[in-house]
N, C-alpha and C positions, 0 to 999 in steps of 0.2 A: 800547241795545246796537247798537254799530255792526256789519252785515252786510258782509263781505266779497261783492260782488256776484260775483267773477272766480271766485273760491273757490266760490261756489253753482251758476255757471252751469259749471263745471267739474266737479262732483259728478252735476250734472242730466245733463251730456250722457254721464258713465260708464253711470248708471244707467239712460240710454235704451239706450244702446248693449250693455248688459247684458239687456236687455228683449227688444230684438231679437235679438241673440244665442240667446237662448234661446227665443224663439217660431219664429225658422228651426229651429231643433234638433227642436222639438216638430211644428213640420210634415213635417219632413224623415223623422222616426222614423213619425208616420201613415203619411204615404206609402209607405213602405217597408211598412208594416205590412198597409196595404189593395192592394198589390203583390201579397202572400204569400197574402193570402185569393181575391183575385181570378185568380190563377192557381194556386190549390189543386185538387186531383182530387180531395180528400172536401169533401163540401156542408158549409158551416161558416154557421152560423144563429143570430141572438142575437132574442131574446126578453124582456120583462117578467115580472116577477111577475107579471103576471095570464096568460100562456101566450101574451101578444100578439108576433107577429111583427114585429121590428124593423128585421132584416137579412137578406138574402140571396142568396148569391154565386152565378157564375156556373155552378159545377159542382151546386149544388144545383139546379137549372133542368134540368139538366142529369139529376139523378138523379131528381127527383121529378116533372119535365113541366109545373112551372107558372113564368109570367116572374117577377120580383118584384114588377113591381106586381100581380099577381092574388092576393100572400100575404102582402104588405106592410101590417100595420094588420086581418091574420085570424086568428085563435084555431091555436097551431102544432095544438091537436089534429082538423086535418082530416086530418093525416098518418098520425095512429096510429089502426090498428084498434078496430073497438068491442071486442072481445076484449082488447087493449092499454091499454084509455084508464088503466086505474089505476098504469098506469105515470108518465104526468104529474102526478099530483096525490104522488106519492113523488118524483119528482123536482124539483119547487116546494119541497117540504116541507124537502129537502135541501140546497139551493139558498140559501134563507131561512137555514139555520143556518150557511152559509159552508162548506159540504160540496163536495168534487168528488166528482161520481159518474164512480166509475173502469167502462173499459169495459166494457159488455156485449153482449151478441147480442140484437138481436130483429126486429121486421118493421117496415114501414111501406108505407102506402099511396101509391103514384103519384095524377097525376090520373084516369089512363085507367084506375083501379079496381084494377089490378094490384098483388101485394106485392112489395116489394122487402126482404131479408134486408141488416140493417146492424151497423154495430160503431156504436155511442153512446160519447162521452165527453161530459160536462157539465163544465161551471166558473160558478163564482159572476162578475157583474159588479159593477164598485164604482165610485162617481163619485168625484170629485178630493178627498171628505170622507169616503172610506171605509165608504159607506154602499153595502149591496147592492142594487144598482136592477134587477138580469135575470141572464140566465144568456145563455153562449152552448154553442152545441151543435157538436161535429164530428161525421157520420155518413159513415163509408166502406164503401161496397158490398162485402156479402163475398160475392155470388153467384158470382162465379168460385171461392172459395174453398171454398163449400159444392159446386161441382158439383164440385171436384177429389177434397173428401171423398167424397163419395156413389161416383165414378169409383174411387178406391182401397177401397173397399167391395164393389163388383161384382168388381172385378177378384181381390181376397183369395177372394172366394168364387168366383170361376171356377178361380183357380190350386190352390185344392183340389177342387174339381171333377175336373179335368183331373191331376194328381198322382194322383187315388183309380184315373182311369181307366187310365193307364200303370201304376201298380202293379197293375192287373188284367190288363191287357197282359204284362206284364213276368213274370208269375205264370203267364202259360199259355201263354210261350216257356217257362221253365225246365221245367213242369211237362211238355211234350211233348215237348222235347229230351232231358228224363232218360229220359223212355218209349224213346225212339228212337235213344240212343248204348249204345257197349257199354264204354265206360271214362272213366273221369276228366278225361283231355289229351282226347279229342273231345267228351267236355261239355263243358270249359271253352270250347276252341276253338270250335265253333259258339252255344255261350250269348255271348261276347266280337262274335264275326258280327254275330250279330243283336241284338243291344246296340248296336251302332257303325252297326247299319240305322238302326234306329229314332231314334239320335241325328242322324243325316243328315236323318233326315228334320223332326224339331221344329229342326233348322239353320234350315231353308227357314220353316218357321212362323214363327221369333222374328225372319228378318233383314224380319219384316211386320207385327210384333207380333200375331202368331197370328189374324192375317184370314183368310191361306189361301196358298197357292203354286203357283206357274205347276209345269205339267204336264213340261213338257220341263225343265224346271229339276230336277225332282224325278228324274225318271229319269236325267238324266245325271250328276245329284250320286250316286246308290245303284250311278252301272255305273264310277265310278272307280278304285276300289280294283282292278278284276276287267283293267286294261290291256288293253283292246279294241281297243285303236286298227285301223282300217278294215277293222274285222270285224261295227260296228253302224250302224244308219241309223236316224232318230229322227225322226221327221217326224210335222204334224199340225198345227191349228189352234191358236193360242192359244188355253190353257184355265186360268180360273183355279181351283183346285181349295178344296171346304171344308178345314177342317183335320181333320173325321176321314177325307177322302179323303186327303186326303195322307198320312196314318200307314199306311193301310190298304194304300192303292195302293204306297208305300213299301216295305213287308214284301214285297209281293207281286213287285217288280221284282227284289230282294234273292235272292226265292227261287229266282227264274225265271235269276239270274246268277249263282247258285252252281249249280243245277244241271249249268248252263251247263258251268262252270269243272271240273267232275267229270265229264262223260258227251258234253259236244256241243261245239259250234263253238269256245268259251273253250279248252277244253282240246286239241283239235286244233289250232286259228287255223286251222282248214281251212272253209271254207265262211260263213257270211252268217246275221245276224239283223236281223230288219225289224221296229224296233217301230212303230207307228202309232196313231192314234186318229183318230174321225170322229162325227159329229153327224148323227142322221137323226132323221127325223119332226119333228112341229111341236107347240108350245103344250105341253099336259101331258104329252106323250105323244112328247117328246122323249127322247132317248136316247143316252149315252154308248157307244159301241164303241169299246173298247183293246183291240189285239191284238198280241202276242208269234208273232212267225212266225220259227222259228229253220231252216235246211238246213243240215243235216252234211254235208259233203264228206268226212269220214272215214268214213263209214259205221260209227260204232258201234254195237254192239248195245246199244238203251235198249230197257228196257221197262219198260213203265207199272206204276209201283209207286200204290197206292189208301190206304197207312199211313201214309206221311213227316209229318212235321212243315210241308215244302213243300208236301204235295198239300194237307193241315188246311187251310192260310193263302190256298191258287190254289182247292179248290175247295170252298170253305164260310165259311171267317172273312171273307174279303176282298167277296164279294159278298153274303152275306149282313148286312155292315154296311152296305152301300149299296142293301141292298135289289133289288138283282138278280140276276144267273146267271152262271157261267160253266161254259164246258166245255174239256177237255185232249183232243188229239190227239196220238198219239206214235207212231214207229214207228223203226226204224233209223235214216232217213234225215231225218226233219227231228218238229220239236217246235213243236205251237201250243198259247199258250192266249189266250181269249179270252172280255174279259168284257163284260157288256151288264149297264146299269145306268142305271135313269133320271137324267136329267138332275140335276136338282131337288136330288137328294139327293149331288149329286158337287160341285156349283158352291158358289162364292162368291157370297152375294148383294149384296158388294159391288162398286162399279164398278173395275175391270181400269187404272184413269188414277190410282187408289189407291197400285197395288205398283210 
C-alpha cells in the first residue's frame, strides 16, 4: 500500500499542533489555578491518604506559623489537637469513599502552641484516572467571628442588665412623683420631664456606645429645654463620666433646673447660676466636687422644702449612687447644692482619646 507521505506529514503536524494547543491550555488553567491558592486568605492544604502534607499555601504559613518546607513531607496531624486527633482518621475514612466533608467548626494548633478556631471543608483528590490519591483542605480563621459572637453575648446581657436597671429607675420616678403631685396634668407633666431627663441623658451614653459621657456635655444637653441663655456659666475640667454617673448626675441637674425654672433665677432671668466642678486630693482619695451655686436677684422667698421628689434625687439617690454626700443651702437669695463623691466611682476607666 502506497502512503501518501504529504497526506501523513499534514495529519502529523495537525495533531502536534493539537497537542500543544492543549498543553498551553492545561498550563495556562494550572496557573491560574495556583494564582487563586496563592493569593487565597484561607490556608488551602492538600495531603495523602496516609495524612502526609503535600501542599501548602502562603496564607496557611500565615495562619498556622510554619514555612512549607517545615510541613511539607509531615504527618497534617501536628496541627490538630490530641483532644481533636479522631477527627483525622473520619476524615481519611471519608475521603476514601469520595465524600466531601462539608464545613465544620473546630480548633487547630499553631506552631507556638496556640489554638486557633477554623471552618474545615475537605474534598477528595483524583489523578487524571479517577482514582482518589489525597484530599485537600480549606481552613478559614473564624476567630474574628467567634469574638464578635462571644461580643454580642455580653452585650445581650448587659442591655438587659441596664433595661432591668432603668425600669427600677423609671419605677421610682413614677412611684415619688404620684406621692408628690396633686392631679393627673401635673403627673403626667412632670413624669413626661423626667422621662425626657433621663433620655437626654442615655442620648450622651449611646452617641459613645455607653463608655460614659463628658461632664459638660451632659449638663448643657439636661439645661436646654429650660432657655437660659446668659443666665448659666458651666465651667470645669474635662471629665469623663461612668455611665451610672451620667444617669445620676443627669436627674440631678434636671432637678436643680426645674426648680430653678419654678422659684429662682430660671423663672425671674433675674440674677446668675454657676455650675462648676473640681478635683482634689490624690490617688484613692481623690475626689469629685460639683457644685450648683444659683443667686436670685429677685429675691424670692424659697424655702427648703426636705419631701420633693428633687430633694429624694439631690440629697440621697444621686450621691448615695456614687457613693458620696451631698448637702443643700437655701435661703431667699441664692441656692447651693453640692456634691462630693469619690473619684473612682464617677470616672470612665476608659481613655478620654476614646469619645
Amino acid at each position: 500500500m502506497q502512503i501518501d507521505l504529504v497526506a501523513l506529514a499534514s495529519f502529523a503536524k495537525e495533531l502536534r499542533d493539537r497537542y500543544v494547543n492543549l498543553d498551553k491550555d492545561h498550563h495556562l488553567v494550572a496557573a491560574r489555578l495556583a494564582a487563586i491558592v496563592d493569593s487565597s486568605f484561607d490556608a488551602i492544604i492538600s495531603k495523602d491518604l496516609n495524612s502526609i502534607i503535600t501542599s501548602w499555601n502562603p496564607a496557611a504559613e500565615h495562619f498556622f506559623g510554619y514555612k512549607a518546607h517545615e510541613v511539607i513531607g509531615r504527618n497534617i496531624r501536628i496541627l490538630i489537637p490530641e483532644s481533636h486527633q479522631d477527627e483525622e482518621d473520619e476524615i481519611i475514612s471519608r475521603v476514601r469513599a469520595g465524600d466531601v466533608v462539608k464545613s465544620f467548626e473546630t480548633l487547630r494548633v499553631r506552631k507556638d502552641g496556640s489554638f486557633i478556631p477554623v471552618s474545615l471543608t475537605v474534598s477528595p483528590i483524583k489523578d487524571d484516572k479517577g482514582r482518589i490519591v489525597g484530599a485537600s483542605k480549606i481552613a478559614r480563621d473564624i476567630t474574628a467571628s467567634r469574638d464578635n459572637e462571644r461580643r454580642i453575648r455580653l452585650l445581650l446581657r448587659e442591655v438587659n442588665h441596664r433595661v432591668k436597671n432603668q425600669y427600677a429607675v423609671m419605677m421610682s420616678i413614677i412611684r415619688e412623683t404620684a406621692k408628690r403631685t396633686q392631679s393627673v396634668e401635673e403627673f403626667q407633666r412632670q413624669i413626661n420631664e423626667r422621662i425626657a431627663s433621663l433620655a437626654s441623658s442615655h442620648d450622651v451614653l449611646v452617641s459613645t456606645d455607653w463608655k460614659g459621657g463628658d461632664l459638660k456635655t451632659l449638663i448643657n444637653d439636661q439645661l436646654k429645654p429650660f432657655k437660659h441663655d446668659g443666665l448659666i456659666t458651666v465651667n470645669g475640667p474635662q471629665l469623663i463620666l461612668a455611665a451610672p454617673a451620667v444617669l445620676h448626675i443627669g436627674m440631678a441637674m434636671h432637678e436643680l433646673a426645674t426648680n430653678s425654672a419654678k422659684y429662682g433665677v430660671l423663672a425671674s432671668s433675674q440674677g446668675k447660676i454657676t455650675i462648676s466642678w473640681t478635683i482634689e486630693g490624690s490617688g484613692d482619695e481623690e475626689l469629685l466636687k460639683l457644685r450648683w451655686d444659683e443667686t436670685n436677684n429677685a429675691s424670692a422667698n424659697i424655702s427648703e422644702q426636705k419631701s420633693g421628689f428633687g430633694y429624694v434625687v439631690l440629697q440621697r439617690a444621686t450621691p448615695l449612687a456614687l457613693r458620696g454626700s451631698a448637702q443643700i443651702i437655701i435661703n431667699e437669695n441664692y441656692r447651693i447644692w453640692e456634691l462630693s463623691a469619690p473619684l473612682k466611682e464617677c470616672v470612665s476607666d476608659l481613655d478620654e482619646s476614646e469619645f
